[in-house]
N, CA, C and O of each residue as an XYZ file, in Angstrom:
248
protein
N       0.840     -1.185      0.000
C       0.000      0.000      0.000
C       0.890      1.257      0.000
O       1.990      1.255      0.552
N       0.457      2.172     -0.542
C       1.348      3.202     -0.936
C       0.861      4.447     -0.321
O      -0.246      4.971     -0.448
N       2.192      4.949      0.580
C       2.115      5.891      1.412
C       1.192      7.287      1.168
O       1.897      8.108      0.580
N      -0.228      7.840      1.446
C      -0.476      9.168      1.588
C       0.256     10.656      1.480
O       0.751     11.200      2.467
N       0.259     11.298      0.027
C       0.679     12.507      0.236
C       0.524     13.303      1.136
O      -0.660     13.576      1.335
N       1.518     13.991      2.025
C       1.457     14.890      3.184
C       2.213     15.845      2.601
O       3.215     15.680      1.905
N       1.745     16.737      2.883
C       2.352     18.445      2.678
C       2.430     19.020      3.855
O       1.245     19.003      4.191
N       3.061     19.566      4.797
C       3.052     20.778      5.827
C       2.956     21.916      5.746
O       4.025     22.360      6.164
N       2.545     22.436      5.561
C       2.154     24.359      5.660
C       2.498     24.803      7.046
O       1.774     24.513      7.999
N       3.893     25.694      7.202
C       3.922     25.838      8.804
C       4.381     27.361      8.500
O       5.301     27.737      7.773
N       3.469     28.127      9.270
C       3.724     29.379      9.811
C       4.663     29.237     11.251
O       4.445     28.446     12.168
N       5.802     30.273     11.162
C       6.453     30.446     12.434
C       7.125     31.929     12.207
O       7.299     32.654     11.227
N       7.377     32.000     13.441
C       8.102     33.736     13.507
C       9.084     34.004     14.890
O       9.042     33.046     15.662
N       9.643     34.724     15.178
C      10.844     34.764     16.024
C      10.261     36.198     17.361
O      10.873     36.630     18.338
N       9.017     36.534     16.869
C       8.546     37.099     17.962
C       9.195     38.689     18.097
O      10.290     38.937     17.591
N       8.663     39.397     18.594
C       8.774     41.100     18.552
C      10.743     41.048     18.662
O      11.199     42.188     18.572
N      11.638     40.147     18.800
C      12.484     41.049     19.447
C      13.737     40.237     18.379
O      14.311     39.150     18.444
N      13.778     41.241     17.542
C      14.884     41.749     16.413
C      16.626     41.357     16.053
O      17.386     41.166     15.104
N      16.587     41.416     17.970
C      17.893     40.958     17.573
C      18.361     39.708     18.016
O      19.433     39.337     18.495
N      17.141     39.065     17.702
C      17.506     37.748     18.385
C      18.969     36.732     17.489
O      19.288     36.768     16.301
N      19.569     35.924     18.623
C      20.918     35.392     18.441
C      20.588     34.029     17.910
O      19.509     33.440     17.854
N      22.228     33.554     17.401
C      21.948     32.625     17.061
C      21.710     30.830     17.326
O      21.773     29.750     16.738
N      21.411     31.429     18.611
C      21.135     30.162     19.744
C      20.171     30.272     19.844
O      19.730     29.188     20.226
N      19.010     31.330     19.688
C      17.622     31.767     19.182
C      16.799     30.587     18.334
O      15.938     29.714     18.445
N      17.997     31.419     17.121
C      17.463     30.685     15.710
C      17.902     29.019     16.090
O      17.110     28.138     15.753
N      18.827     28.750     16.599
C      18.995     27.000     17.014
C      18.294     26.517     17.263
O      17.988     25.575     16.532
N      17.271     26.851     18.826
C      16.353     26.827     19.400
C      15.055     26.741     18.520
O      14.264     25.824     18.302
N      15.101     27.493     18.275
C      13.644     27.351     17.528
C      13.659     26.582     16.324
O      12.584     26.285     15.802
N      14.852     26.185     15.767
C      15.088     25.360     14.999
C      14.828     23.359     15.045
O      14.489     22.485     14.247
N      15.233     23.450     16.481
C      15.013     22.321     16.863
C      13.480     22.156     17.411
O      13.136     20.976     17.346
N      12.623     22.885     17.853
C      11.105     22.877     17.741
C      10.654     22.656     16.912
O       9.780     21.814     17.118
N      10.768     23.118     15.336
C      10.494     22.582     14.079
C      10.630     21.930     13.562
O       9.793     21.541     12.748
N      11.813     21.396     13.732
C      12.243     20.035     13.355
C      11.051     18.723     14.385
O      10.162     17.951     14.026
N      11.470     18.952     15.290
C      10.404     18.204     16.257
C       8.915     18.118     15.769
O       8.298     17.061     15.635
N       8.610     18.893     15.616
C       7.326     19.073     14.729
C       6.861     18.473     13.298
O       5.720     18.176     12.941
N       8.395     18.358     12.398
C       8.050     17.784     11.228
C       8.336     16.189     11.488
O       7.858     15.266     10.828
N       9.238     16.081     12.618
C       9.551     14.819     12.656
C       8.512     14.168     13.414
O       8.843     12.989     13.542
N       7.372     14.402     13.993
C       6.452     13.769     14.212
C       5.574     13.795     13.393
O       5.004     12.704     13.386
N       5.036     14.683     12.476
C       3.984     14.470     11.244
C       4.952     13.489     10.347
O       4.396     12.500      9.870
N       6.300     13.668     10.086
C       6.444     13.187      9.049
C       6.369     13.419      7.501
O       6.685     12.580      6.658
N       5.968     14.509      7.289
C       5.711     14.966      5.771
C       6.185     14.677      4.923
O       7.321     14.367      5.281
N       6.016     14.437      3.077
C       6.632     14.541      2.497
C       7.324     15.463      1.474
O       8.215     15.178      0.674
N       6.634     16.758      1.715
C       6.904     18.128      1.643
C       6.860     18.990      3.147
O       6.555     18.594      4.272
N       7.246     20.166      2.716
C       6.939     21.372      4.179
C       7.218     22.723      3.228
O       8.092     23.149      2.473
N       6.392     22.975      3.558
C       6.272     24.657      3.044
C       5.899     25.586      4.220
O       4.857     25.614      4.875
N       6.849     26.228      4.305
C       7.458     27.294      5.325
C       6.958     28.863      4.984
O       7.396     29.518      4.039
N       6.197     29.215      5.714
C       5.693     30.992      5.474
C       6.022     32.044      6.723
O       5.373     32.333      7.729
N       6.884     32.342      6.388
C       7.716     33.101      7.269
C       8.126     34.300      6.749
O       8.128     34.468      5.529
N       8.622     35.515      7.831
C       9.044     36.871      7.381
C      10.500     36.734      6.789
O      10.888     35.567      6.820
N      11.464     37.687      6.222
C      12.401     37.510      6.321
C      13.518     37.303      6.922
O      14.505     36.620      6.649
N      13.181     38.121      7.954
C      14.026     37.909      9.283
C      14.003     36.399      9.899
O      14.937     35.976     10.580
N      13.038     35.758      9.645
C      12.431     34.696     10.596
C      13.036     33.258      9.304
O      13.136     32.070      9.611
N      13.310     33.789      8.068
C      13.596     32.609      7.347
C      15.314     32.394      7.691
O      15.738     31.269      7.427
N      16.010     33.088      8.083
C      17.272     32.880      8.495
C      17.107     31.240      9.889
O      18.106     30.755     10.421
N      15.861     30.803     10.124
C      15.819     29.974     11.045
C      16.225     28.614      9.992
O      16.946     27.716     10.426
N      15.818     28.588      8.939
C      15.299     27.534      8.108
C      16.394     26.767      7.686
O      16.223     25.572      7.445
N      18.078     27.569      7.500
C      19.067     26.796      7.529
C      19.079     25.917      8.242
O      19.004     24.731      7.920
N      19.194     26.443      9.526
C      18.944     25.576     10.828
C      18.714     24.240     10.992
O      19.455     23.342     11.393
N      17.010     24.237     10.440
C      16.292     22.944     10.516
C      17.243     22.142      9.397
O      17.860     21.121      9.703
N      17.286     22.764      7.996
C      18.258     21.573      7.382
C      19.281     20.812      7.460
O      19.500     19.720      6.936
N      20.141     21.704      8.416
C      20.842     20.821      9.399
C      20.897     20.179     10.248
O      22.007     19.842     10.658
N      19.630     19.694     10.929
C      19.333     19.123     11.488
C      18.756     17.619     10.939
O      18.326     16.792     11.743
């Protein structure tokens, strides 16, 4: 039987404060990851500000 297409649509953001570091972006990196790694998807589409897509390296390294 052949696995169900899954897509993720995930909104995220880094919250009012600008200058956040990069143990920030780690952090919240590893929440997302956590998140896809329990759905499992076989896509993820990410809608985020610009500031907030600097997280997204992150997760790929992970």
């Amino acid at each position: 039987m052949r696995r169900k297409e899954i897509i993720l649509f995930m909104t995220f953001g880094r919250g009012i404060k600008l200058d956040a570091s990069d143990d920030g972006d780690k952090h919240l990196a590893k929440k997302l990851y956590s998140t896809i790694n329990k759905i499992y998807p076989n896509k993820v589409v990410f809608f985020a500000s610009n500031i907030s897509k600097q997280t997204i390296p992150y997760i790929e390294v992970i």
